[in-house]
C-alpha positions in Angstrom: 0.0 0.0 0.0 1.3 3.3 -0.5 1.7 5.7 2.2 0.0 8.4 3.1 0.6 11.5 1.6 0.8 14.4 4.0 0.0 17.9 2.9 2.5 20.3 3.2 1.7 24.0 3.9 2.6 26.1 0.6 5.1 29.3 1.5 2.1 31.7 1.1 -0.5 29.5 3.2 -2.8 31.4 5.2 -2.4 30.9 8.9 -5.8 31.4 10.8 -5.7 34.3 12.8 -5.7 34.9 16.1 -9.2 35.9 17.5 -9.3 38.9 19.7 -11.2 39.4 22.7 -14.1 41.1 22.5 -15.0 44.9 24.7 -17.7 43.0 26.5 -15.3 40.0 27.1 -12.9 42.3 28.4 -15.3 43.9 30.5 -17.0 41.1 32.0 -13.6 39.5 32.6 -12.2 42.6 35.1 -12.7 41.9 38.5 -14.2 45.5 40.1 -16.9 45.2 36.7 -18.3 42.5 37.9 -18.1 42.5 41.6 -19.0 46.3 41.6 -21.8 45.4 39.3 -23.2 42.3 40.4 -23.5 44.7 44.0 -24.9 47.4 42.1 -27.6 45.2 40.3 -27.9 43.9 43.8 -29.1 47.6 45.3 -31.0 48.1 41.9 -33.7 45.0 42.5 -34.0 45.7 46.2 -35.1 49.1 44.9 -37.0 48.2 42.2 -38.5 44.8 43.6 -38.6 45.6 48.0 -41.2 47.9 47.8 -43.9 45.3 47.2 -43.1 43.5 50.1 -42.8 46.3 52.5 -45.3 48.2 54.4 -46.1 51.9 53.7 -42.9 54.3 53.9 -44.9 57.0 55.7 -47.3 54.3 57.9 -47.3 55.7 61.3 -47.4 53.9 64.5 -46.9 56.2 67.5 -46.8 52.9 70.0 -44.0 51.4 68.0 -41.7 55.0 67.9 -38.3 54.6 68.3 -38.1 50.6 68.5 -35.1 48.8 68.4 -34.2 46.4 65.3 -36.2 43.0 65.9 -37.6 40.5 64.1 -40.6 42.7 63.7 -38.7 45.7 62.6 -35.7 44.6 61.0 -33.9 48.2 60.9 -36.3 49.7 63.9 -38.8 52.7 63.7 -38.1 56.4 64.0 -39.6 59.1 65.9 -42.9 58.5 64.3 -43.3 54.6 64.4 -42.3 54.2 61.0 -40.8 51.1 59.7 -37.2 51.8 58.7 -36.6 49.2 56.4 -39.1 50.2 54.4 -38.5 53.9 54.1 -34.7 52.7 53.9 -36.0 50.6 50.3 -38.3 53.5 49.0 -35.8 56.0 49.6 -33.5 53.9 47.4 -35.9 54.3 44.6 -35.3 58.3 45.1 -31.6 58.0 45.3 -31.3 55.8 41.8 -33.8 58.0 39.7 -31.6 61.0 40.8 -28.2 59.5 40.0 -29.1 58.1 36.5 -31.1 60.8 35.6 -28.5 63.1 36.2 -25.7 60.8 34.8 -27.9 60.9 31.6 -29.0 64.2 31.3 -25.4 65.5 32.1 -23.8 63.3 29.7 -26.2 63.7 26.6 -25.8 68.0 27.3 -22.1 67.7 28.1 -21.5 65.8 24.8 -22.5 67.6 22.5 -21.3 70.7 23.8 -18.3 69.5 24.1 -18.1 68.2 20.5 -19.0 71.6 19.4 -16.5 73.7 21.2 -13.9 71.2 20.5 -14.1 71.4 16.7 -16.2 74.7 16.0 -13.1 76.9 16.7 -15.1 80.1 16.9 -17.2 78.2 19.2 -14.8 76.9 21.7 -13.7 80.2 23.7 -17.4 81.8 24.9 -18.6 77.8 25.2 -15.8 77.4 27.6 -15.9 80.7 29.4 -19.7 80.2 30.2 -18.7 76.8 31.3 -15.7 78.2 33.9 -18.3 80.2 35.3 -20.7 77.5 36.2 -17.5 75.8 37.5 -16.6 78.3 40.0 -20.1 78.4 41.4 -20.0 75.8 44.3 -22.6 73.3 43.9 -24.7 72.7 46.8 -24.5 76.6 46.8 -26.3 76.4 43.5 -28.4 73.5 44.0 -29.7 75.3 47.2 -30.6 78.7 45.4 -32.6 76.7 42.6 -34.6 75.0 45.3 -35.3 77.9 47.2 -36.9 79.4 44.4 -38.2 76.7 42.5 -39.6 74.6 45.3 -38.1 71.0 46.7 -39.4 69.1 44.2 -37.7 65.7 42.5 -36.9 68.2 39.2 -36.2 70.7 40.4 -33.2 68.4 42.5 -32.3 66.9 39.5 -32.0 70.0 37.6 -30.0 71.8 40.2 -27.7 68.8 40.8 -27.0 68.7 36.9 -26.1 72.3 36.1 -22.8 71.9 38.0 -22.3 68.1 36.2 -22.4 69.6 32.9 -19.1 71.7 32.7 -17.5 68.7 33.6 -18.3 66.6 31.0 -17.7 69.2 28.2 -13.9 69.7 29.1 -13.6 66.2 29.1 -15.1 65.8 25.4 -13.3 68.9 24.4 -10.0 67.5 25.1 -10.6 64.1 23.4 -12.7 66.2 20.3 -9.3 68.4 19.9 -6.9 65.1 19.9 -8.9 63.4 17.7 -9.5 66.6 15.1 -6.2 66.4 13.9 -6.2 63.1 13.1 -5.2 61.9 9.3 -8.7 60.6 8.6 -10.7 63.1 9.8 -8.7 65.3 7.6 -9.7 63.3 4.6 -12.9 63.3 5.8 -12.3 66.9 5.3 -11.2 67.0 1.7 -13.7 64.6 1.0 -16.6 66.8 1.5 -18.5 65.2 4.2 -20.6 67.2 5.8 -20.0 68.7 9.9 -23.0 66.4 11.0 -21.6 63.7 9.5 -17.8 64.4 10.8 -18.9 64.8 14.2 -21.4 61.6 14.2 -19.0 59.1 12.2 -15.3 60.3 13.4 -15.8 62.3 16.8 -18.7 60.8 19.0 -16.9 56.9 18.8 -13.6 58.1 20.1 -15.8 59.7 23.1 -18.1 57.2 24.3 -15.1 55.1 26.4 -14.6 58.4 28.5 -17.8 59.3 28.7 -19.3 55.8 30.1 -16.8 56.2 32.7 -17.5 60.0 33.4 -21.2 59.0 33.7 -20.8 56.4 36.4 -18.4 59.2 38.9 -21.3 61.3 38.0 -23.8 59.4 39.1 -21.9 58.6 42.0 -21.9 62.2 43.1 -25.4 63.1 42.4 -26.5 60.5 45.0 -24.4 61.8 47.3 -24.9 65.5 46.6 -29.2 64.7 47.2 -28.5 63.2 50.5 -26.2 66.1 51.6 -29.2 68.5 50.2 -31.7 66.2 52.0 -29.7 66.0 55.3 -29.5 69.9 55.4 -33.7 69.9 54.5 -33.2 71.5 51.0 -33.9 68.5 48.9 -36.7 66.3 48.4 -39.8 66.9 50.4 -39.7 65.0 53.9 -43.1 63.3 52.6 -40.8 61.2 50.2 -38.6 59.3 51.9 -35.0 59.3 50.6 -32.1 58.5 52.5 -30.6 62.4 53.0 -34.0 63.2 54.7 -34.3 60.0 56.8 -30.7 60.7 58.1 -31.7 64.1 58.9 -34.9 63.6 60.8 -33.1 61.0 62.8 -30.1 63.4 63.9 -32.0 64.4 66.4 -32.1 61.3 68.2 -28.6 60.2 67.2 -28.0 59.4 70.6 -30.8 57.2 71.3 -31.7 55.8 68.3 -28.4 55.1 65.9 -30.3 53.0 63.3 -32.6 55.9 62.5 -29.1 57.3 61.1 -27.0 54.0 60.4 -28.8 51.7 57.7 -29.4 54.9 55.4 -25.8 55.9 55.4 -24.7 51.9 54.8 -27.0 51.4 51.8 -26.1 55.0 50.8 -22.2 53.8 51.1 -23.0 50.6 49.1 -24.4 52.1 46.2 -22.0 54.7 45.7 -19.0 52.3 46.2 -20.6 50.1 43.8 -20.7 52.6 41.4 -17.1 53.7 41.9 -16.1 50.3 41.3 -17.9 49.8 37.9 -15.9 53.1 37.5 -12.7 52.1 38.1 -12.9 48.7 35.9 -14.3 50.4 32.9 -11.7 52.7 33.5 -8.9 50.0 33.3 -10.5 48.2 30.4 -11.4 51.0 28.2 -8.4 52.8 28.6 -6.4 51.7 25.1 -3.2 51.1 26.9 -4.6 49.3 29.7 -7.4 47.3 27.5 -3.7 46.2 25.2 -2.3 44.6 28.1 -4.9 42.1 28.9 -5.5 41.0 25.4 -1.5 40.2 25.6 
């Protein structure tokens, strides 16, 4: 019989290549992603999902005031009998509509300001100085002003806490929008024709969303905690919503007697915003180029 013939590979053979990893493999595969987000989506359902099984937020029982933790009242009742736990949940509710919403709203404004006074030269210098002013406004300063004339409503909060967001974001996008301007392909984009929309939309915006997903989760981060500090000092949400800023600050006064009142607030408080910190951080490491280059090696 004659033997087998083996096939040889030819000089100019293609070898297969070697697959890369992809953004969401990366992603998924750092650490302080999915810890930091598995907690996060952790706070989110007890949020979304706790209020069902809970009794009402502003319930009042003046026989159960000030009670302990116990089986019947897992985080104890403030001044007015209410149930802790379950304001602690509702307030959650509060807290998460105000961080995303700012997160989103700051984000989508900053953006596209930021791609403006990045490219639009004649655009870039009054953009910039309006945005140094809002910058050297402090916020909770701001945020309480707008209240005070506006009224403590959710909004209103939101719009006050994302005024002072905004200035952020658009330094950010200018400096990546005057990097990438200069760039070999958006200058025969250029010569090419295309239209500014089109520029802006097809060469800019990609090379911004890694910063900008990372911006929006410090953001978010920071408008939790900047309504609880307006809630704590009584210039935030109305104290018929329960959030956790106003369930610390109505159980101040009783500090002394009654930590809980104060304690489980802060700790789910503390939780969410070092959750989203976290999910910061890895996106950080794994959307930054030079970083995100290292673990596909």
């Amino acid at each position: 019989m004659a033997a087998a013939e083996t096939p040889e590979l030819s000089a100019d053979a293609e070898l297969p290549e070697k697959t890369q990893p992809s953004t969401l493999s990366l992603v998924l595969r750092n650490k302080a992603v999915f810890w930091g987000g598995l907690l996060l989506l952790a706070m989110v359902a007890v949020a979304i999902i706790g209020p069902f099984f809970t009794v009402a937020p502003t319930e009042q029982n003046v026989i159960s005031r000030l009670k302990p933790p116990s089986a019947a009242f897992w985080f104890g009742t403030d001044f007015l009998g209410r149930d802790i736990f379950s304001r602690v949940i509702h307030g959650g509710r509060v807290s998460l509509v105000v961080g995303i919403s700012v997160a989103v709203i700051a984000t989508v404004i900053g953006l596209v300001t930021g791609m403006l006074a990045g490219y639009i030269r004649w655009l870039d210098a009054p953009i910039m100085r309006v945005m140094d002013g809002l910058m050297a406004i402090p916020a909770i300063l701001l945020a309480i002003a707008m209240i005070a004339i506006s009224g403590a409503t959710l909004t209103t909060v939101i719009i006050a806490i994302t005024i002072p967001e905004v200035p952020r974001v658009v330094r950010l996008v200018r400096s990546v929008v005057l990097t990438v301007r200069e760039e070999p392909y958006v200058e025969a984009a250029i010569a090419a024709g295309t239209r500014l929309p089109a520029i802006l939309i097809r060469h800019i915006l990609p090379n911004t969303i890694a910063p900008m997903i990372v911006q929006a989760t410090y953001i978010c981060g920071a408008a939790m905690l900047t309504e609880s500090i307006l809630g704590f000092l009584g210039a935030g949400i109305p104290p018929e919503i329960p959030s956790w800023g106003n369930i610390m600050s109505e159980g101040r006064t009783y500090f002394q007697l009654t930590p809980w009142i104060i304690f489980y607030p802060g700790v789910a408080l503390a939780l969410t915003v070092l959750s989203v910190n976290i999910v910061g951080d890895g996106l950080r490491d794994t959307l930054d180029p030079r970083i995100a280059r290292k673990m596909r090696a």
